[in-house]
VEXMI-716051 format. One line per 2 residues: for each residue x negated, y, z of C-alpha. Coordinates in nm, 4 decimals, padded with zeros to 6 digits. Layout:
<pts>
X,Y,Z  ... $
</pts>
This chain:
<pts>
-06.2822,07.6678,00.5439  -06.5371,07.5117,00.7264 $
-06.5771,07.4875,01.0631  -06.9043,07.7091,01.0752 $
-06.7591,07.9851,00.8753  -06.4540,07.9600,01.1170 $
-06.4260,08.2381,01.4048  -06.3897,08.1306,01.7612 $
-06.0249,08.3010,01.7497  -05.9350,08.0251,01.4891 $
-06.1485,07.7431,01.6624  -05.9220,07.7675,01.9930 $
-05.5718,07.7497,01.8083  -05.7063,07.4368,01.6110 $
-05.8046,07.2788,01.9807  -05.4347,07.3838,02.1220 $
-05.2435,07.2738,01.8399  -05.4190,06.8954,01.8585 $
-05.3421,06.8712,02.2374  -04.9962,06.9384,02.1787 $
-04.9469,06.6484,01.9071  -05.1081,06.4310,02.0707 $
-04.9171,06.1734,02.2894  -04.9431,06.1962,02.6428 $
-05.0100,05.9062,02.7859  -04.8578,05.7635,03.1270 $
-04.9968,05.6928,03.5004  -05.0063,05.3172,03.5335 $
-05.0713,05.2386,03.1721  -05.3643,05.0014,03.0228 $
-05.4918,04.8041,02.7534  -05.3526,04.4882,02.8131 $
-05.0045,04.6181,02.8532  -04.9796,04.7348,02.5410 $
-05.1272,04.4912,02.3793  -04.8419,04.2210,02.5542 $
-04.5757,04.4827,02.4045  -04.6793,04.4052,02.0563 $
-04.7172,04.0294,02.1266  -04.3121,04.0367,02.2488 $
-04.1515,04.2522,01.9329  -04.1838,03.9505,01.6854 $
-04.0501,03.7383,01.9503  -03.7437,03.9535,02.0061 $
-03.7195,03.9910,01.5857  -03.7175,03.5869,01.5969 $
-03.4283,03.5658,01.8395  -03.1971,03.7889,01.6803 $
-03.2396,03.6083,01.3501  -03.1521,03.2483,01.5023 $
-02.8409,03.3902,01.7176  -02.5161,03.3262,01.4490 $
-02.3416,03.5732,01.3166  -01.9620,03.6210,01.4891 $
-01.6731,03.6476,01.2503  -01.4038,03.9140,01.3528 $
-01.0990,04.0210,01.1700  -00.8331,03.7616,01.0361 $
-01.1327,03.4951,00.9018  -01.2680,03.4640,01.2787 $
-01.2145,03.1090,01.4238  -00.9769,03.1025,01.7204 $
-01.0754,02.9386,02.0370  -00.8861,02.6182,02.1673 $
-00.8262,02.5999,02.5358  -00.6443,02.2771,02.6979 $
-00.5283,02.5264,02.9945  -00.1780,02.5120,03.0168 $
-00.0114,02.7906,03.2115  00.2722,02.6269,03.2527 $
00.1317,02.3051,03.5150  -00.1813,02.2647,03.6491 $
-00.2564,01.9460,03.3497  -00.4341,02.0023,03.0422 $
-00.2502,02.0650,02.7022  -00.2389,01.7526,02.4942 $
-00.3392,01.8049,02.1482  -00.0778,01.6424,01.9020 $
-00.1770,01.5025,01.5958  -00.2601,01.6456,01.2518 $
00.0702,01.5732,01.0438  00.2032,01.2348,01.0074 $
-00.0536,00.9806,01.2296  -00.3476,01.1907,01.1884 $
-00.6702,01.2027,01.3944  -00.5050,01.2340,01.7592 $
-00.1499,01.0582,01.6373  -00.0263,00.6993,01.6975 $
00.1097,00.6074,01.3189  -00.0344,00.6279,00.9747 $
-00.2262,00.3265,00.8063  -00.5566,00.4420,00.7917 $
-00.8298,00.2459,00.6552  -00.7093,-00.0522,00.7879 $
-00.4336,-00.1229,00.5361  -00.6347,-00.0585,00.2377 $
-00.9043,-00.3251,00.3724  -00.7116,-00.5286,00.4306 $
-00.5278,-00.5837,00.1293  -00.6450,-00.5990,-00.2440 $
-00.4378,-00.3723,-00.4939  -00.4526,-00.4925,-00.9003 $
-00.3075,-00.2692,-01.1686  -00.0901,-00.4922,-01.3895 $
00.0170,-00.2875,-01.6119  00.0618,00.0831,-01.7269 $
00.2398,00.2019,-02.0040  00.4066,00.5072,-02.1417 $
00.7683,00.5348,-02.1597  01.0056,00.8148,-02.3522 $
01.3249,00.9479,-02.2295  01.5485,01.1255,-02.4742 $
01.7289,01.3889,-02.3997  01.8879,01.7015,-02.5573 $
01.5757,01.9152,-02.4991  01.3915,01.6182,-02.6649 $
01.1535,01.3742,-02.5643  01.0005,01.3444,-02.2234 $
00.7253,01.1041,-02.1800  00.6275,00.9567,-01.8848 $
00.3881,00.6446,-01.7642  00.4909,00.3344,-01.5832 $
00.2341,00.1469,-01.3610  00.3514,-00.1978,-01.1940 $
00.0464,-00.2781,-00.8904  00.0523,-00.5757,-00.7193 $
-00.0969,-00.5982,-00.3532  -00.2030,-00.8644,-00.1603 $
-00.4094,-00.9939,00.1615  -00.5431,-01.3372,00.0560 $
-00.3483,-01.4484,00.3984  00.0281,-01.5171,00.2563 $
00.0935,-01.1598,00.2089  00.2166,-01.0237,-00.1288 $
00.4041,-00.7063,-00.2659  00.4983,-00.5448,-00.5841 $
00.6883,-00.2065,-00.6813  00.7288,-00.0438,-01.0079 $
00.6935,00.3398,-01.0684  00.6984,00.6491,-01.3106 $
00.5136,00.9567,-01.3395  00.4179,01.2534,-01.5588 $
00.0445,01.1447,-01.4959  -00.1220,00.7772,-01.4920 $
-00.2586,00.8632,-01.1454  00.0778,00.9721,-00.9862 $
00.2781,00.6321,-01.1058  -00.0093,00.4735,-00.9612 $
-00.0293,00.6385,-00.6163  00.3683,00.5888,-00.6114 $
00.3704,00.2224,-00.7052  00.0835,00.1601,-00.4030 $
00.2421,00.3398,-00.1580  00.5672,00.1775,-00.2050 $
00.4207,-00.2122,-00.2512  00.2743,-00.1775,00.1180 $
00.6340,-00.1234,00.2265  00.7867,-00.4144,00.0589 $
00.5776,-00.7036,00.1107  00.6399,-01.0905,00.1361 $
00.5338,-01.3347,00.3303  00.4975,-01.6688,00.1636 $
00.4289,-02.0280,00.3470  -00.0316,-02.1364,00.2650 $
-00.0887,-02.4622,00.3628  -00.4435,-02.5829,00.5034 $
-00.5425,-02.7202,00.1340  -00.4263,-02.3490,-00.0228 $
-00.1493,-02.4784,-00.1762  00.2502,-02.4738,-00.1182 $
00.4187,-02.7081,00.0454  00.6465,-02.8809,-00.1789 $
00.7201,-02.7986,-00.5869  00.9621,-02.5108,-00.6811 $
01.1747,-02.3639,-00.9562  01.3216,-02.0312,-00.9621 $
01.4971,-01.8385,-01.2290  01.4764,-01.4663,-01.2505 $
01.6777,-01.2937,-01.5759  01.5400,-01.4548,-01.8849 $
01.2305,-01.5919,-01.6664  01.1794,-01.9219,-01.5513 $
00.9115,-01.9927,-01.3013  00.7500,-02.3551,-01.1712 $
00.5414,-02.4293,-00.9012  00.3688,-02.7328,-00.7983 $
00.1528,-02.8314,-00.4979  -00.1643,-02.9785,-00.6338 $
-00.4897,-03.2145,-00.4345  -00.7695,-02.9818,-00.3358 $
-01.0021,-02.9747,-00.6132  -00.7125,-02.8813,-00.8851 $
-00.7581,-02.4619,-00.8191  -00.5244,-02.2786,-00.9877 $
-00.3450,-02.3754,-01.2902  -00.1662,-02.0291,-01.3749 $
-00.1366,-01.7703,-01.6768  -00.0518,-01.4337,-01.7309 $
00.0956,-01.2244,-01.4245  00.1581,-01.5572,-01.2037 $
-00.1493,-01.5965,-01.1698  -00.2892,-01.2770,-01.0668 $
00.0257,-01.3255,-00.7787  -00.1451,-01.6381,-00.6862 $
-00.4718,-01.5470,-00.6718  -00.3297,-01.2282,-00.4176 $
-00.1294,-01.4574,-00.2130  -00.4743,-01.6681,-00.1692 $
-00.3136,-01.9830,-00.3361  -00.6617,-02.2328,-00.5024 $
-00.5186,-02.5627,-00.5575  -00.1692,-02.5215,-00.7482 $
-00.0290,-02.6079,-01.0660  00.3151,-02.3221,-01.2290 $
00.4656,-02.3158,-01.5420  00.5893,-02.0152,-01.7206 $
00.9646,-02.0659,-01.9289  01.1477,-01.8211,-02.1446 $
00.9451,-01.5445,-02.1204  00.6107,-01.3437,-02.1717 $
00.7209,-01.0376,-02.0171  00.4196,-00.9849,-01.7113 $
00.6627,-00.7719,-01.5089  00.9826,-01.0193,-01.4806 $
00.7316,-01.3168,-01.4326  00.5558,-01.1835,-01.1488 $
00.8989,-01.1125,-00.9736  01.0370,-01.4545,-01.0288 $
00.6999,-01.5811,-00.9437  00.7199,-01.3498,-00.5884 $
01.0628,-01.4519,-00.4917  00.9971,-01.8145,-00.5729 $
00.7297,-01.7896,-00.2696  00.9501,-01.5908,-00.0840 $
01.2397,-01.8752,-00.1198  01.0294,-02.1535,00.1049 $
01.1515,-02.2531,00.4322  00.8392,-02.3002,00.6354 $
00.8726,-02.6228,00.9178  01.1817,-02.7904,00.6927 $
01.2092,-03.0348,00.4382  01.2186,-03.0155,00.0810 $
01.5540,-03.0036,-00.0692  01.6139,-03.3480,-00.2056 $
01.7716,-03.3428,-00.6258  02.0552,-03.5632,-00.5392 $
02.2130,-03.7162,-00.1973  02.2551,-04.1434,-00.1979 $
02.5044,-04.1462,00.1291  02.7232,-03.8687,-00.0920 $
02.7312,-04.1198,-00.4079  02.8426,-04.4284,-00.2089 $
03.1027,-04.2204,00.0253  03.2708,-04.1286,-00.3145 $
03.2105,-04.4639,-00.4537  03.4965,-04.6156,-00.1907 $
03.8023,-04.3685,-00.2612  03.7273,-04.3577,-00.6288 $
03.7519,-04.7201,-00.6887  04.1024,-04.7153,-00.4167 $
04.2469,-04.4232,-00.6146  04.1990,-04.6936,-00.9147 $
04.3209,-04.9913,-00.7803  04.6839,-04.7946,-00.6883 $
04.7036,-04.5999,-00.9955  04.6882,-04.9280,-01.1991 $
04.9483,-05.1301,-00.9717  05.1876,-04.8108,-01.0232 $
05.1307,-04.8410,-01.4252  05.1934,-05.2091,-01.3955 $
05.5265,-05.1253,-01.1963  05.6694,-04.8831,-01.4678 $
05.5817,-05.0839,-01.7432  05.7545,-05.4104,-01.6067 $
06.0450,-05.1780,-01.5172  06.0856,-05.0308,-01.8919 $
06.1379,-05.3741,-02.0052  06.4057,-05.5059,-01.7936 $
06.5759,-05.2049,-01.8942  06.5444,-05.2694,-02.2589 $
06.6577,-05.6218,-02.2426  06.9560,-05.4871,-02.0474 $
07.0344,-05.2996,-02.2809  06.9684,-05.5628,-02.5864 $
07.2231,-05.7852,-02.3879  07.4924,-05.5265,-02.2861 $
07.5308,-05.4810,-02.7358  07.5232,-05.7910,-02.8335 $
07.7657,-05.8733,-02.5525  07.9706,-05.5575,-02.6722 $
</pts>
């Protein structure tokens, strides 16, 4: 219906029912107010969105306080594990800087057994610091990577400290026997470098030895070389001198009784000889006389 075919009955609901939908708006209010209210809700959206969201239930992070209750001084964090990031011990970085690791040699190994065969792998790693320093361990595991990380770990804890002179050599030749291996080692003029095969020289090199001359005997085996090679270096006496092969004042000292010892040995022979004689022609003279 239209609103000239409407009667004026129907024309004042349709007036009422309008004024009572429509908002009623407060004393005070204007224009620009409102208009600073709609500027302010996107603001307020932004806000919340930025604020992080706060984990509660067994995942939610648990606040450290240094308050002790106890005293009046602050709680002293202890480290994480063994050294750590607030502990005293542990190598750290420092170690593995410092010195050089080599892998050797790795190879896999059986063990029989009544269940059967068990393999295994064995990695020998040689360490070093270019400074003197050398070590060496041996070590098995199920995995290439564990004999590995065993070996290392065990090499920083047995290490050797062998004499470098100011030309990078040693300081007098050498010769050590380990098992079936036989190991030389010869200070050489600077210009020589090194003069080494095979697992010696990879020691060498370690130790920070460039002017040296070694010879290998007996053996091929890398493992018992660079052992005998090792505790050769470990064998010098740093500030004495070299053992000398054979001692002159010894030689002459036993020169004197030797020759003494002769000299009344001989006059004793003499003595029983001459004496044996007499007797016989004492006797010769006592039968014919009979």
């Amino acid at each position: 219906m239209t609103d000239e075919n409407k009667t004026p009955e129907e024309a004042v609901k349709t007036t009422d029912t309008a004024k009572d939908t429509a908002p009623e708006a407060k004393a005070g209010d204007s224009a620009p107010a409102k208009d600073a209210a709609k500027t302010d809700a996107p603001k307020a959206e932004e806000t919340k969105a930025a604020a992080p969201a706060v984990k509660r239930g067994r995942g939610a992070p648990k606040e450290q306080s240094n308050e002790n209750p106890l005293s009046d001084k602050p709680l002293q964090r202890r480290g994480w594990g063994r050294g750590g990031k607030w502990g005293k011990g542990g190598r750290g970085d420092k170690a593995n800087k410092e010195f050089q690791e080599i892998l050797l040699e790795v190879r896999r190994v059986t063990r029989v057994t009544t269940g059967g065969r068990q393999l295994a792998f064995r990695a020998i790693i040689v360490i070093g610091n270019g400074k003197g320093k050398i070590g060496l361990w041996v070590a098995k595991g199920n995995d290439v990577s564990i004999a590995v990380r065993k070996a290392t770990h065990e090499a920083y804890k047995n290490v050797v400290q062998a004499p470098v002179t100011e030309e990078l050599t040693v300081p007098y030749g050498i010769t050590h026997k380990y098992k079936s291996a036989i190991v030389k080692l010869m200070p050489a003029t600077q210009g020589t470098w090194l003069k080494a095969w095979s697992s010696v020289r990879t020691v060498l090199e370690l130790a920070g030895y460039n002017n040296i001359l070694s010879k290998i005997i007996g053996t091929n085996n890398k493992l018992n070389n660079a052992i005998c090679a090792i505790q050769a270096l470990s064998m010098y006496k740093v500030g004495k001198t070299p053992p000398k092969q054979g001692d002159e004042k010894k030689g002459k000292k036993n020169d004197k009784p030797s020759d003494a010892k002769a000299e009344k040995g001989g006059d004793k022979k003499v003595e029983k000889k001459d004496d044996k004689k007499t007797q016989k022609k004492e006797d010769k003279k006592e039968t014919v006389e009979a």
